[in-house]
C-alpha positions in Angstrom: 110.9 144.3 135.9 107.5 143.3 134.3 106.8 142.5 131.0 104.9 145.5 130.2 107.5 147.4 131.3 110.0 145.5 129.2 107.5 145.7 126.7 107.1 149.8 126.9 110.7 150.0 127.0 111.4 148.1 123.4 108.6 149.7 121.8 108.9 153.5 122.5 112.1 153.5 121.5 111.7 151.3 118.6 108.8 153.3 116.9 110.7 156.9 117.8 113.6 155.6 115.4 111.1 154.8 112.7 109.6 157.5 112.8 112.3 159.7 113.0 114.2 157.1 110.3 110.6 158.4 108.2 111.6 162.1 108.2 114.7 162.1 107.3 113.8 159.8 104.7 111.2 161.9 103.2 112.8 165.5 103.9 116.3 163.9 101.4 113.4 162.7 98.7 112.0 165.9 98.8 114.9 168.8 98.7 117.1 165.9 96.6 117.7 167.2 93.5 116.1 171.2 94.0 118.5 174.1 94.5 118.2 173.7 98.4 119.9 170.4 98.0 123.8 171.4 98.3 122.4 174.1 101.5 120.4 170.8 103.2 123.8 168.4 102.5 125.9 171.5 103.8 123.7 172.3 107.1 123.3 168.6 108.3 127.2 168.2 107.7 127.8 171.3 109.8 125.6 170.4 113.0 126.9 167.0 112.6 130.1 168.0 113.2 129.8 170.8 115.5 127.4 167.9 117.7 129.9 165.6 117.6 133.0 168.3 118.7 131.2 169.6 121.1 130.1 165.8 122.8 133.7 164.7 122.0 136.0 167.7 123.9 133.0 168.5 126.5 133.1 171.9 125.2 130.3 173.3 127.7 130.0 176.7 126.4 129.1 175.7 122.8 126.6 172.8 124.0 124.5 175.8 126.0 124.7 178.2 122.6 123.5 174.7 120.2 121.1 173.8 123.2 119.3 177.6 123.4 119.8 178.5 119.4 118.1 175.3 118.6 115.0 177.4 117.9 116.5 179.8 116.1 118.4 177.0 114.0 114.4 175.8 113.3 113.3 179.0 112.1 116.1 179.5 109.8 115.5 175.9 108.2 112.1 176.7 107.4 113.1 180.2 105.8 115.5 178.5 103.7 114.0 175.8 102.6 110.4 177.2 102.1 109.8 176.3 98.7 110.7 172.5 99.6 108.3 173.0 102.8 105.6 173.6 100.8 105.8 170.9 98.6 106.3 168.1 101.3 103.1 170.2 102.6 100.5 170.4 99.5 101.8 165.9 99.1 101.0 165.3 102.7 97.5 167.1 102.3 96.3 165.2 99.1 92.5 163.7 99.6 91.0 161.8 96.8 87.9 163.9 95.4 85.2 162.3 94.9 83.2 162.0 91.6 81.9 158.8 89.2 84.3 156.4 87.4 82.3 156.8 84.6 82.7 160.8 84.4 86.4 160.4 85.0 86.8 158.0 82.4 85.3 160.4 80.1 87.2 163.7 80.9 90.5 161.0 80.7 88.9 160.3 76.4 88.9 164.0 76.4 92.4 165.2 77.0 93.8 161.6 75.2 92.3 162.6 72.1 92.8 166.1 72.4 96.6 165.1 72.9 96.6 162.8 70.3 94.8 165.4 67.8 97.7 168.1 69.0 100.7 165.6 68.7 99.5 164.4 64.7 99.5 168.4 63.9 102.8 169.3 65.8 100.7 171.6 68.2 102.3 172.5 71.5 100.6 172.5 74.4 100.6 172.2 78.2 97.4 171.0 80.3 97.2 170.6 83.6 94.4 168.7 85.9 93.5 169.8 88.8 92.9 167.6 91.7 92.6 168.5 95.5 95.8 171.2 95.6 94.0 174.5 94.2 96.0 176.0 91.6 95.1 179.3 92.8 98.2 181.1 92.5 98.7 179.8 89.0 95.1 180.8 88.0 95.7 184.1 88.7 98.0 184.7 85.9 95.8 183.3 83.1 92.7 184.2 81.8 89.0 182.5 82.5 87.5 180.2 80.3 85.2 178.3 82.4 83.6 176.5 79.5 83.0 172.3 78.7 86.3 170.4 78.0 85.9 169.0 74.5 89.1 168.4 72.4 87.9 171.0 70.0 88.2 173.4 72.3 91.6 172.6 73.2 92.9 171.9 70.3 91.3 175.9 69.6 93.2 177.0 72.9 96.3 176.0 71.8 96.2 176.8 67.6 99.4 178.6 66.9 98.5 182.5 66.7 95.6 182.6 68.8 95.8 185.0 71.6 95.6 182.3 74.4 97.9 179.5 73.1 100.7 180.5 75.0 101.2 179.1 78.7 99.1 176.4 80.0 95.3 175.2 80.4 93.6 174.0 83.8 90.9 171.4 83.8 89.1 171.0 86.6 86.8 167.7 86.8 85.2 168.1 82.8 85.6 171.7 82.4 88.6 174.2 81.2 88.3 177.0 84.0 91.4 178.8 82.8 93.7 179.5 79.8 97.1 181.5 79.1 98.2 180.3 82.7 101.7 180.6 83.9 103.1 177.3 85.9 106.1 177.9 87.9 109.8 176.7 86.6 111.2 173.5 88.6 114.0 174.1 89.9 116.2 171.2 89.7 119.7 171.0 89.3 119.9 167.5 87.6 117.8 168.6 84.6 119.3 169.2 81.4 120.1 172.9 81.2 118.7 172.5 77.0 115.1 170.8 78.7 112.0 173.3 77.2 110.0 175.9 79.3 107.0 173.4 78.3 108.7 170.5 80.1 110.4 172.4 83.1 107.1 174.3 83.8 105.5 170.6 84.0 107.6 169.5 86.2 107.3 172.6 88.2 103.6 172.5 88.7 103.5 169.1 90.1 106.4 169.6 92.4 104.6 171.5 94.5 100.9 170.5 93.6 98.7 167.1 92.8 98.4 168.2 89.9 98.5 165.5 86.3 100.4 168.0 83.2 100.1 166.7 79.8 102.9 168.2 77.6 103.0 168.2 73.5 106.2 169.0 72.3 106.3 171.9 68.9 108.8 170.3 67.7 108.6 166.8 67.5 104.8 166.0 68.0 106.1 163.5 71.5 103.1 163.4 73.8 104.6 163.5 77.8 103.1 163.8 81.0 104.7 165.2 84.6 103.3 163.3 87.8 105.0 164.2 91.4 107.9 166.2 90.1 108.7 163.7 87.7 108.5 163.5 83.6 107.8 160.8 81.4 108.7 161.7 77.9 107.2 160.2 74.1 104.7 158.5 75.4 101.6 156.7 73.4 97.8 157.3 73.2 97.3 154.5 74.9 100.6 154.7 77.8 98.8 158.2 78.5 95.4 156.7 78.9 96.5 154.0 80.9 98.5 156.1 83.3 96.0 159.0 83.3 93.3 156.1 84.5 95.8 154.9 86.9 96.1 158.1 88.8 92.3 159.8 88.4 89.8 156.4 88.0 91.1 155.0 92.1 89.9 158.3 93.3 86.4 158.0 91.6 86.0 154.6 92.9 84.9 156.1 95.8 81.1 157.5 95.3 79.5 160.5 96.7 77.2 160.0 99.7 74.1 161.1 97.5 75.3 157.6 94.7 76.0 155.8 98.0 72.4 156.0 99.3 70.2 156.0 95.5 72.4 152.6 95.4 70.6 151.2 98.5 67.2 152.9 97.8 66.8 152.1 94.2 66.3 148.4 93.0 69.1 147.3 91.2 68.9 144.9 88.7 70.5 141.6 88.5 74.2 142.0 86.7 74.3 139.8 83.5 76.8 136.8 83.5 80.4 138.9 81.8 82.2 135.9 79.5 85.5 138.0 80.6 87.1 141.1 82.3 90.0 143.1 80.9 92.4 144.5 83.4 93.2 148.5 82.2 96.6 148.8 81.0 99.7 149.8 83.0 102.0 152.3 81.3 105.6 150.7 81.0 107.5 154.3 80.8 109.7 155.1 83.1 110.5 158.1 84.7 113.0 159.9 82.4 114.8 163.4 83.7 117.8 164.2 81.3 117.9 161.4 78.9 116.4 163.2 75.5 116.6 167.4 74.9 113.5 169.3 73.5 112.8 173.0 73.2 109.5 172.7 73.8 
């Protein structure tokens, strides 16, 4: 036997565990904790067992059905666990948009003090940004704005008794493209059953969508954000800033073509000798899923 043989033989194998050891990985991160999570544990259990009957007792007749269902069985799996399908989906298909750090950094000052503004005045609120998983279906049930994002105008948006306070805002690089907008409930078992429709419909949106929610609680003024499915709650100006940077300043690091090139064609000048650099700040929140109850 050659080495290259040997070689094919340990590697092949090797990488089709890993990859399969991947998928499962990822398919129990992604239905763990939804309402398809006792149907998932339930369905694997069953095949298990009816595999491992059938291999034990040769049972010839049931191997055939398991062997020419197996199709079927696929089908059904994707039926039932749809919802969960198209979340693994829209986090697989994230691409980093593209757009200045500079611009960013400015949209970020917009919704931190817009927060901030809402949370001293006991203002609820619910804004979502938009990255590179349209919100299409969710800006179908609001109501256009399309308009500058300044923190007046959100803090307007949202002023108790206005006609478009309730449900949630989209912004969409530095502008508000729609108001009154309906996010979808998570579905999660582990939550607390008392968690508010603000919070729930946070954690809802970015489930199945990129998408950053900022959440200001009625009640109590805390300032929260939703990230992946998961919610960080009472948070500070400056824990929201940092985190906010965290997730939207990498993707503008990356410049458009057009920057790319004036930054090759254009002289540049020589940069001045900095006495220091200051590293952005890391938010130290955890996330937190059942820990604290609001109605908001």
């Amino acid at each position: 036997m050659t080495l290259d043989k040997i070689i094919s033989e340990i590697w092949r194998p090797t990488l089709e565990t890993i990859i399969l050891a991947i998928g499962v990985y990822y398919a129990f991160k992604v239905v763990r904790g939804t309402r398809g999570w006792p149907i998932f544990i339930g369905f694997v259990g069953l095949m298990l067992s009816l595999a491992l009957i059938t291999i034990a007792l040769n049972l010839t007749v049931l191997l055939w059905i398991l062997k020419n269902f197996w199709s079927v069985l696929i089908l059904a799996v994707m039926i039932i666990f749809q919802p969960e399908l198209r979340r693994m989906l829209a986090q697989l298909g994230n691409i980093p948009l593209l757009s200045t750090v500079d611009q960013q950094r400015e949209n970020i000052e917009v919704i931190v003090t817009a927060a901030e503004n809402l949370s001293n005045a006991r203002i609820g609120a619910l804004i979502a940004i938009e990255q590179n998983v349209q919100l299409a279906d969710v800006v179908e049930s609001g109501i256009v704005v399309d308009c500058i994002a300044t923190p007046e105008m959100l803090e307007t948006i949202f002023f108790p008794n206005n006609a478009i306070h309730d449900g949630g805002v989209i912004i969409k690089g530095n502008r508000i493209t729609h108001a009154a907008c309906i996010f979808p409930l998570t579905d999660r078992a582990d939550l607390a059953k008392t968690l508010g429709t603000r919070h729930r419909a946070a954690i809802g949106l970015t489930e199945e969508t990129d998408a950053v929610v900022i959440v200001v609680s009625e009640e109590t003024g805390l300032i929260s954000y939703a990230y992946k499915g998961e919610l960080v709650r009472g948070v500070t100006v400056q824990e929201l800033r940092a985190f906010l940077t965290s997730v939207l300043v990498p993707q503008a690091r990356r410049k458009s073509i057009l920057e790319w090139i004036r930054s090759w064609t254009i002289e540049r000048p020589v940069p001045a000798v900095r006495s220091g650099s200051q590293k952005p700040e890391q938010p130290n929140h955890k996330p937190e899923q059942n820990n604290h109850v609001e109605q908001n």
